[in-house]
BALOBA-1460 file (C-alpha; in Angstrom, 3 decimals):
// residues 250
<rec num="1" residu="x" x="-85.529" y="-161.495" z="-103.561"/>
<rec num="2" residu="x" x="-84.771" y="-164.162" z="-100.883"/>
<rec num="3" residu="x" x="-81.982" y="-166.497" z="-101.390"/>
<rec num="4" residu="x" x="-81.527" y="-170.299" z="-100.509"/>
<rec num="5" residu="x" x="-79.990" y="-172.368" z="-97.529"/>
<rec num="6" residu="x" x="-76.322" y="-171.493" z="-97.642"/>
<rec num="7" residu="x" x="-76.322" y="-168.910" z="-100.217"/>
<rec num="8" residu="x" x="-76.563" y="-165.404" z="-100.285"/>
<rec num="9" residu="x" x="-77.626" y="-161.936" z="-101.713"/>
<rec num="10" residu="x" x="-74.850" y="-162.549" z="-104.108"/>
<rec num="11" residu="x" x="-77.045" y="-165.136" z="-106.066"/>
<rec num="12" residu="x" x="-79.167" y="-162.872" z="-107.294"/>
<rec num="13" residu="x" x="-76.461" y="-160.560" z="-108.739"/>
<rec num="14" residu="x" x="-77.182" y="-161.669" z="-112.275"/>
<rec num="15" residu="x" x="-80.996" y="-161.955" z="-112.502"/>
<rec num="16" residu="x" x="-81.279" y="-158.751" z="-110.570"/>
<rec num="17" residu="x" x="-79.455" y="-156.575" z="-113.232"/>
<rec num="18" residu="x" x="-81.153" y="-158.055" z="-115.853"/>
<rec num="19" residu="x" x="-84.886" y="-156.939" z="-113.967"/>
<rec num="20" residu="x" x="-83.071" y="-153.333" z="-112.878"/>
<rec num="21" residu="x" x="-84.648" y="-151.873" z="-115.971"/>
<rec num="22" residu="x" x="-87.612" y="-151.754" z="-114.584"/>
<rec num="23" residu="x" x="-87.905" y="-152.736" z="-110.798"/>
<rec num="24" residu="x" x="-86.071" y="-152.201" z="-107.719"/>
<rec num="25" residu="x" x="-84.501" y="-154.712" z="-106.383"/>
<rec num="26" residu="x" x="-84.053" y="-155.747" z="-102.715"/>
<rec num="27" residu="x" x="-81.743" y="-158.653" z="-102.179"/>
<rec num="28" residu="x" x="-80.974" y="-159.252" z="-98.294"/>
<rec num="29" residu="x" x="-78.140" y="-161.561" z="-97.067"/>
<rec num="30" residu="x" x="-79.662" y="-163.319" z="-94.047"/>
<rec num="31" residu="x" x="-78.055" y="-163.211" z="-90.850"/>
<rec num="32" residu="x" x="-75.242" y="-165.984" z="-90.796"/>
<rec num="33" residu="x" x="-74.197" y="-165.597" z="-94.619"/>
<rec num="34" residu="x" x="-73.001" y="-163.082" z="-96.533"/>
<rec num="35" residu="x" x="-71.319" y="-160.417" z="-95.167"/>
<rec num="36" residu="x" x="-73.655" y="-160.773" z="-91.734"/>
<rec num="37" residu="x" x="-72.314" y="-161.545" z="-88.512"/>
<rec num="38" residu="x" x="-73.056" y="-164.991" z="-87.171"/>
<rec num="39" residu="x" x="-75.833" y="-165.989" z="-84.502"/>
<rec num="40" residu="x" x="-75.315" y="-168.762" z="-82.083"/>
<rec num="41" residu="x" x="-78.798" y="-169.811" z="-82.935"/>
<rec num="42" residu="x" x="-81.180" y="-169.142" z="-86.069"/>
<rec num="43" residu="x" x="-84.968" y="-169.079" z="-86.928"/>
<rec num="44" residu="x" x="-86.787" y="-168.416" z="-89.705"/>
<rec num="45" residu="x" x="-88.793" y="-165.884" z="-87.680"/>
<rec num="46" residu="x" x="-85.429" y="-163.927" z="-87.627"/>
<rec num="47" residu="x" x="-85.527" y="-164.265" z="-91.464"/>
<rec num="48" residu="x" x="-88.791" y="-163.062" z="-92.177"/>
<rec num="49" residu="x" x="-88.080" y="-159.507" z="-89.858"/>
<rec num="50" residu="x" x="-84.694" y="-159.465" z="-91.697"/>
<rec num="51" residu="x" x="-86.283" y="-159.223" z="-94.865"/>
<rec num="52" residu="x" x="-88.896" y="-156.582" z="-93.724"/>
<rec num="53" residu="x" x="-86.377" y="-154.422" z="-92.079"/>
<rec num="54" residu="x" x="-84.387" y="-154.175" z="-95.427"/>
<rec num="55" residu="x" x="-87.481" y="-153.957" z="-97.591"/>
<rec num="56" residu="x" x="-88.861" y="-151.015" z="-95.596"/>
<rec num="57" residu="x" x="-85.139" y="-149.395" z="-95.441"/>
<rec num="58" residu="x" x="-85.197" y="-149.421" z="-99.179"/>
<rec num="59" residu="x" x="-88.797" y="-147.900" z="-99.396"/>
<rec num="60" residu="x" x="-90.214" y="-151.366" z="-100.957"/>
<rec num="61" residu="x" x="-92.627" y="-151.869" z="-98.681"/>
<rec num="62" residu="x" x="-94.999" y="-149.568" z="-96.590"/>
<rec num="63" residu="x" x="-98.821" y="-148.680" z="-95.765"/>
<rec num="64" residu="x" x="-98.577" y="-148.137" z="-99.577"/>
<rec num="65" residu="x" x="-96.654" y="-149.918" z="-101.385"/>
<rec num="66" residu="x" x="-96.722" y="-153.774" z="-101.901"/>
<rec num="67" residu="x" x="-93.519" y="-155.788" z="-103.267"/>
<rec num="68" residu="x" x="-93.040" y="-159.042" z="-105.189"/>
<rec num="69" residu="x" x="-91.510" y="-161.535" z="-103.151"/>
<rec num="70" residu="x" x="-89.220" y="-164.085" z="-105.377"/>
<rec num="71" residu="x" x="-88.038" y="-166.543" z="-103.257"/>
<rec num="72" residu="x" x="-85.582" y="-169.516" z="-104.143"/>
<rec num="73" residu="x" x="-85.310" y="-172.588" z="-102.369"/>
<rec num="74" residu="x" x="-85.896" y="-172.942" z="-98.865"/>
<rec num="75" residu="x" x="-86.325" y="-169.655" z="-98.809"/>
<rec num="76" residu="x" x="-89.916" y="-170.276" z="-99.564"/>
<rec num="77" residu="x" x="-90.254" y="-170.120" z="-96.202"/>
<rec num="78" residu="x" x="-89.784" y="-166.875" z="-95.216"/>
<rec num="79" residu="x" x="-91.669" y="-166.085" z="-98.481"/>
<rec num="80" residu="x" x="-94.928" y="-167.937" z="-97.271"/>
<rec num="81" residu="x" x="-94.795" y="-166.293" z="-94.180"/>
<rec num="82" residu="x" x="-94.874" y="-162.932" z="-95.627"/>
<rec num="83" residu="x" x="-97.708" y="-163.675" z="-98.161"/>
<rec num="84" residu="x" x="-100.175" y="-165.049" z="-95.204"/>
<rec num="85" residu="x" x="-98.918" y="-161.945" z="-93.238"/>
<rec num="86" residu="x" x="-102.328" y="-160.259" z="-91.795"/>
<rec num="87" residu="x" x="-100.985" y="-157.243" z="-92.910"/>
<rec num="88" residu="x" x="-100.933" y="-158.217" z="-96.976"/>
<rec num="89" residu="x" x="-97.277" y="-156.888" z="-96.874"/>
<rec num="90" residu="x" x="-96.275" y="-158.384" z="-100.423"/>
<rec num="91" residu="x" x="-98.581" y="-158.419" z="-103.769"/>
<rec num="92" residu="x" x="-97.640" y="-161.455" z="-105.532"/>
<rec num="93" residu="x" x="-95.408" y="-164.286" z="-104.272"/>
<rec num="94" residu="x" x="-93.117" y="-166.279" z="-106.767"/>
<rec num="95" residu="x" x="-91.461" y="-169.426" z="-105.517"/>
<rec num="96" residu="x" x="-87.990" y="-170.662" z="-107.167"/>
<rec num="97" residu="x" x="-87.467" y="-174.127" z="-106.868"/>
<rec num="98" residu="x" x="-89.224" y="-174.169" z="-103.979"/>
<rec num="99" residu="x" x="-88.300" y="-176.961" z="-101.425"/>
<rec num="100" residu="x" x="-91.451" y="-176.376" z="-98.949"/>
<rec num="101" residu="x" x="-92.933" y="-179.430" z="-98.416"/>
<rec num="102" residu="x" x="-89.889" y="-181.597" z="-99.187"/>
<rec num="103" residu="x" x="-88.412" y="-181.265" z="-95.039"/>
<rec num="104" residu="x" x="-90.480" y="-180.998" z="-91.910"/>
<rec num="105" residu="x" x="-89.987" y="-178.773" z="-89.296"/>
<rec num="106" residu="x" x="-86.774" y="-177.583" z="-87.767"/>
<rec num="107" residu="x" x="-84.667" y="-178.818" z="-90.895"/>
<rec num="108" residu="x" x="-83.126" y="-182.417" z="-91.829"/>
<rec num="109" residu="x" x="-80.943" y="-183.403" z="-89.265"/>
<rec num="110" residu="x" x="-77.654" y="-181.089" z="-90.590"/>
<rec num="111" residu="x" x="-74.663" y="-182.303" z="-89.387"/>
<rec num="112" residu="x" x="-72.394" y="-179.982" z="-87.439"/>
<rec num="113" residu="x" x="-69.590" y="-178.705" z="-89.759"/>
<rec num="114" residu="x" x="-66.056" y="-177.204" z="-89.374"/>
<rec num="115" residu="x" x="-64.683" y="-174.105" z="-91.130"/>
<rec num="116" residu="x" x="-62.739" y="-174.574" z="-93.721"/>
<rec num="117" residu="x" x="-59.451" y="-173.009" z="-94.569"/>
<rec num="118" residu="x" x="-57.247" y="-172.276" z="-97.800"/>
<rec num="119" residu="x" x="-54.096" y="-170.794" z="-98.758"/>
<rec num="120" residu="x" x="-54.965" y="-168.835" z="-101.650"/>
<rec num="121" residu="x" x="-58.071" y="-167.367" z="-102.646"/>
<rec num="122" residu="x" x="-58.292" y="-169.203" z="-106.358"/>
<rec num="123" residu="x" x="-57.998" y="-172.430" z="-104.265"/>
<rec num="124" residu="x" x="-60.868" y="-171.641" z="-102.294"/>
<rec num="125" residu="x" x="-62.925" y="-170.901" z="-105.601"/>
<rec num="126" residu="x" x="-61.818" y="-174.037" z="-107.426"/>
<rec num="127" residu="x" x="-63.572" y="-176.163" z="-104.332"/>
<rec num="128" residu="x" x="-66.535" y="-173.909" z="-104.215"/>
<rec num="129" residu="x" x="-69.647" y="-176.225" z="-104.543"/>
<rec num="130" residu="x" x="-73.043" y="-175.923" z="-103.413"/>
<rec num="131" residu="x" x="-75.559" y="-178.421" z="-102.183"/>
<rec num="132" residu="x" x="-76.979" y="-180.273" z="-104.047"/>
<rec num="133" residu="x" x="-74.424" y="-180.563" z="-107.160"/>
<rec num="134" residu="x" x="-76.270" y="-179.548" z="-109.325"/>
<rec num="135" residu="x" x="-73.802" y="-176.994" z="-111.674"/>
<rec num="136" residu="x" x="-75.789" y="-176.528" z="-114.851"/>
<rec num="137" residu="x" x="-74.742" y="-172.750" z="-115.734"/>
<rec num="138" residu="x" x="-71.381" y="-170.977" z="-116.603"/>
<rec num="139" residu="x" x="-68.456" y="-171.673" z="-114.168"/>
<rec num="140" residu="x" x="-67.438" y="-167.803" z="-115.030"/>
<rec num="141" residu="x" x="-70.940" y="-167.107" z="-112.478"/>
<rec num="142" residu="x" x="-70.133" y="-169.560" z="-110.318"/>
<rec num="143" residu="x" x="-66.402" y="-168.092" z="-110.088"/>
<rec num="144" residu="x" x="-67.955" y="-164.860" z="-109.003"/>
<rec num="145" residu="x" x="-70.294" y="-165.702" z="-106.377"/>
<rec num="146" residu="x" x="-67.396" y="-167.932" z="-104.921"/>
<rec num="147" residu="x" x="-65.282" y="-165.033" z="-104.709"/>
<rec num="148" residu="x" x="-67.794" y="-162.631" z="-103.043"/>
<rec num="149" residu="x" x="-68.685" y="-165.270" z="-100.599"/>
<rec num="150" residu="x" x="-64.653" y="-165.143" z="-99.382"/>
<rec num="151" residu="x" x="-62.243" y="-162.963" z="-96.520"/>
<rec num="152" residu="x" x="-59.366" y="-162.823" z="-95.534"/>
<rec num="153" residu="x" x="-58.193" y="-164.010" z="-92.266"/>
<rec num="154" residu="x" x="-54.918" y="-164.552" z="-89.854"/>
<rec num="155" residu="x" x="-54.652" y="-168.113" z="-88.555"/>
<rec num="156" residu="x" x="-53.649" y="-168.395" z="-84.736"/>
<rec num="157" residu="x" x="-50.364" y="-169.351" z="-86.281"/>
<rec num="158" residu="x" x="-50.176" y="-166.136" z="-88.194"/>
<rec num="159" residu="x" x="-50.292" y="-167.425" z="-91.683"/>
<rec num="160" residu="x" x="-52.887" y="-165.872" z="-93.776"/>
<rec num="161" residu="x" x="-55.760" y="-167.655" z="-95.184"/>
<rec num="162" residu="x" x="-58.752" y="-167.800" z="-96.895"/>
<rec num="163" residu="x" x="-62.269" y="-168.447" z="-95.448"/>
<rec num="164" residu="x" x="-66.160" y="-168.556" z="-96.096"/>
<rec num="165" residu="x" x="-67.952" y="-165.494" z="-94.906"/>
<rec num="166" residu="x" x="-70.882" y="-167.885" z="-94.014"/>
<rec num="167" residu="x" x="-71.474" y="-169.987" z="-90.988"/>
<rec num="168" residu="x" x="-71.103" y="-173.223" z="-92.338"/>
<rec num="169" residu="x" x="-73.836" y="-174.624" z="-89.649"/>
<rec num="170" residu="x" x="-76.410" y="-171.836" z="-90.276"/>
<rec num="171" residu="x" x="-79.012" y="-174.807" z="-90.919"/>
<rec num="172" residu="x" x="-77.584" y="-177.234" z="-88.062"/>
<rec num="173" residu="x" x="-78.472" y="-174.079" z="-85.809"/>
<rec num="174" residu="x" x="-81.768" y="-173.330" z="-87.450"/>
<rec num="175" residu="x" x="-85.096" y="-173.581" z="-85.375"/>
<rec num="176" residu="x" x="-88.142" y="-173.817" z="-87.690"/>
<rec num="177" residu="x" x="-92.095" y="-174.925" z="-88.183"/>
<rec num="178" residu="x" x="-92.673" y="-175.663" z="-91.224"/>
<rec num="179" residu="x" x="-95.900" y="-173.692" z="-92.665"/>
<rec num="180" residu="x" x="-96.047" y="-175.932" z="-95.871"/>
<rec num="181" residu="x" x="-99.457" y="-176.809" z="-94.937"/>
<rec num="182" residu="x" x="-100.468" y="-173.000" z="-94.703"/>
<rec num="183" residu="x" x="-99.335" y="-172.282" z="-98.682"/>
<rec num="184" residu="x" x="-103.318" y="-172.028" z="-99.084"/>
<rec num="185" residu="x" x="-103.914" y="-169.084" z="-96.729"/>
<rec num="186" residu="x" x="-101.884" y="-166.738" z="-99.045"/>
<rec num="187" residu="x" x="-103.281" y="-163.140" z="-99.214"/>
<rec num="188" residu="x" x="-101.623" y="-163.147" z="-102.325"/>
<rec num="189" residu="x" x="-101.120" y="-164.800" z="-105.969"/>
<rec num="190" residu="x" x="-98.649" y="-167.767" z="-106.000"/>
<rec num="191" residu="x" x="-96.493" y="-168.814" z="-108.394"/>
<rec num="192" residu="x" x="-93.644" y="-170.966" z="-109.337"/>
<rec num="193" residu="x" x="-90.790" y="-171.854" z="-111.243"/>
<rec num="194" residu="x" x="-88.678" y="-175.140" z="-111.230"/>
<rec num="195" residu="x" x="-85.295" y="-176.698" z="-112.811"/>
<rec num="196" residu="x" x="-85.904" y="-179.042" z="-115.775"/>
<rec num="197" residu="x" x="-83.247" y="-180.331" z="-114.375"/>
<rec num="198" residu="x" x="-83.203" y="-179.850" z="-110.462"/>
<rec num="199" residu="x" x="-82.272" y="-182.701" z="-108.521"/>
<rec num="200" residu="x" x="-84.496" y="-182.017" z="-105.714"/>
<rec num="201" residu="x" x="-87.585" y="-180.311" z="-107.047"/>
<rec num="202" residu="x" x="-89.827" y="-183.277" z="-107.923"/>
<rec num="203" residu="x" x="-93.015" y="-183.533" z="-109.764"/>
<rec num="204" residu="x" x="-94.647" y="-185.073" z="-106.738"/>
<rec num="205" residu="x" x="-93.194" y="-182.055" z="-105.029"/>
<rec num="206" residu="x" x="-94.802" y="-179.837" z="-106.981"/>
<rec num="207" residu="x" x="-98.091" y="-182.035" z="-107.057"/>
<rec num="208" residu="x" x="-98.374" y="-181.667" z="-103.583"/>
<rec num="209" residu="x" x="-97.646" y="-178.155" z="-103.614"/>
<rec num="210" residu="x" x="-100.001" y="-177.663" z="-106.136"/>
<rec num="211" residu="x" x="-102.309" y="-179.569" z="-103.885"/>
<rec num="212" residu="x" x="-102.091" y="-177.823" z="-100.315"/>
<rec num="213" residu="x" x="-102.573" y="-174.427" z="-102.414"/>
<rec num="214" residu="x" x="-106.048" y="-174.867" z="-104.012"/>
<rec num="215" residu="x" x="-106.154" y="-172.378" z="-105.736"/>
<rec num="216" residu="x" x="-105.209" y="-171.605" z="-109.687"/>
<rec num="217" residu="x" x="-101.175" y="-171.599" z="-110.147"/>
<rec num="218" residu="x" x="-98.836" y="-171.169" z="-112.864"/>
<rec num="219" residu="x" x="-95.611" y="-173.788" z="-112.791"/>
<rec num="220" residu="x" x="-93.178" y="-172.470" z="-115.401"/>
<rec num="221" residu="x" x="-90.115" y="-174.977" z="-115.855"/>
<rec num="222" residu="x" x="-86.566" y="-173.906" z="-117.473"/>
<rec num="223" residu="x" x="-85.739" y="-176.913" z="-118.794"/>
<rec num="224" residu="x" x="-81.801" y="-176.606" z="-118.424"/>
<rec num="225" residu="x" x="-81.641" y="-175.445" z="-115.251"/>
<rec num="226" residu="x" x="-80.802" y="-177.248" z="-112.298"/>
<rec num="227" residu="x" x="-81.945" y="-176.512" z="-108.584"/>
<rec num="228" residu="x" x="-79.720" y="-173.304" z="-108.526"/>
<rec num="229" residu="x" x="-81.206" y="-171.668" z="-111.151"/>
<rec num="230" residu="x" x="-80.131" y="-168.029" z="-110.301"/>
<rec num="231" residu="x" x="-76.863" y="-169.582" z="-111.138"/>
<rec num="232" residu="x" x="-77.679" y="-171.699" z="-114.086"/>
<rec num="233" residu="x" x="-80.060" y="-169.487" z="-115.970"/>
<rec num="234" residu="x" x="-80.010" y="-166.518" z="-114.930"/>
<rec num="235" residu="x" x="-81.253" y="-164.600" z="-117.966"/>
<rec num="236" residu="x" x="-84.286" y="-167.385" z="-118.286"/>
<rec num="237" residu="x" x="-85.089" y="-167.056" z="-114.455"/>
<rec num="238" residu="x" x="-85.679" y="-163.074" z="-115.128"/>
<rec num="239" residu="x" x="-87.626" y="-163.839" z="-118.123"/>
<rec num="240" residu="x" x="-90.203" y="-166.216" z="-116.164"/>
<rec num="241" residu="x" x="-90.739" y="-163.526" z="-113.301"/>
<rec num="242" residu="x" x="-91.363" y="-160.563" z="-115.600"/>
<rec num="243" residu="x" x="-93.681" y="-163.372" z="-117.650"/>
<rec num="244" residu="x" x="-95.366" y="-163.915" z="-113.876"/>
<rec num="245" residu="x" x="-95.321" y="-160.161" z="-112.569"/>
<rec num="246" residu="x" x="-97.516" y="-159.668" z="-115.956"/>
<rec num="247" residu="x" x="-99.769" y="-162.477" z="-115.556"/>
<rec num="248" residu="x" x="-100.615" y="-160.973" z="-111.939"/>
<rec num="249" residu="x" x="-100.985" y="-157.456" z="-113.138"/>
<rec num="250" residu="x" x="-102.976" y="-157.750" z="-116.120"/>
């Protein structure tokens, strides 16, 4: 499972336990967020070994064995890149509110940002917010991610404070090609799933995704989710993958 642009392994928290009945679940923090040191520079190429070098630590992937890649967001691509991978390294590809195809190469211009600061930690959870808005699940998820994504610092003054684990210009700093136009080369099935709600998942998006693929797709839409969907529906979001992983398999 590969997470977004400025989220984390944390995201997946929810869906995962709900699909730990029957798979194993690999959920990587990539470098910059969670709780991985910072880079002064980022690419996507890091990403993708990242990814693989957990994956194969957790005995998900090998000469043998084949994962499912879910990806959310933009990181679709890393996810491309593995399923037109030479060496067929995952069996099925599922795309989350996939943004490939919406920016071009090396990102969209994001501005340089400072770290913030807080005095308490419930202060920095009441401001938690992602990008875009979109907040269609329960705040009691949101809550929880907010607080994992926290630590504990000493200000040069020597007050305490709170902080973000995650570089807050992990995309300002991130050098990539887009392979949008590469979605058809996949040694693999691809699928998706989109917000009924998302704010930045379009139909023409997925029109033109559906377009550069040529090749048979399923779209499944949860109606009331928004772009985050492993926060807004997380129970729904499970449901659509196992419906996908047994589309594939049959």
């Amino acid at each position: 499972m590969l997470h977004g642009a400025g989220a984390s392994s944390e995201w997946w928290e929810a869906t995962a336990i709900l699909l730990a009945d029957r798979f194993h679940i690999v959920a990587p923090s990539f470098a910059g967020v969670g709780r991985s040191q910072w880079r002064e520079a980022y690419t996507i190429e890091q990403c993708v070994a990242e990814a693989m070098d957990c994956a194969r630590a957790e005995g998900v992937v090998s000469a043998d064995v084949r994962p499912i890649c879910v990806a959310h967001s933009f990181g679709s691509e890393v996810g491309v890149r593995l399923a037109i991978d030479p060496g067929e390294v995952i069996s099925q590809l599922i795309m989350v509110d996939s943004l490939i195809g919406l920016y071009g190469s090396s990102g969209a211009n994001f501005p340089l940002r400072e770290r913030q600061f807080y005095a308490s930690a419930s202060d920095a959870v009441q401001r938690y917010a992602t990008v875009p808005r979109d907040d269609f699940g329960p705040s009691f998820l949101r809550a929880h991610v907010a607080r994992q994504s926290l630590e504990s610092v000493t200000l040069p003054s020597g007050d305490a404070a709170w902080t973000w684990r995650a570089d807050p210009n992990v995309m300002a700093k991130l050098a990539h090609e887009t392979v949008f136009d590469r979605i058809g080369d996949a040694l693999c099935s691809v699928d998706f799933i989109f917000g009924g709600l998302s704010s930045m998942n379009s139909a023409e998006l997925r029109q033109r995704q559906a377009e550069v693929l040529k090749r048979e797709a399923v779209f499944l839409g949860i109606d009331d989710a928004g772009h985050h969907i492993p926060l807004d529906r997380p129970a729904e979001l499970a449901d659509a993958i196992r419906k996908l992983v047994a589309l594939r398999q049959t």
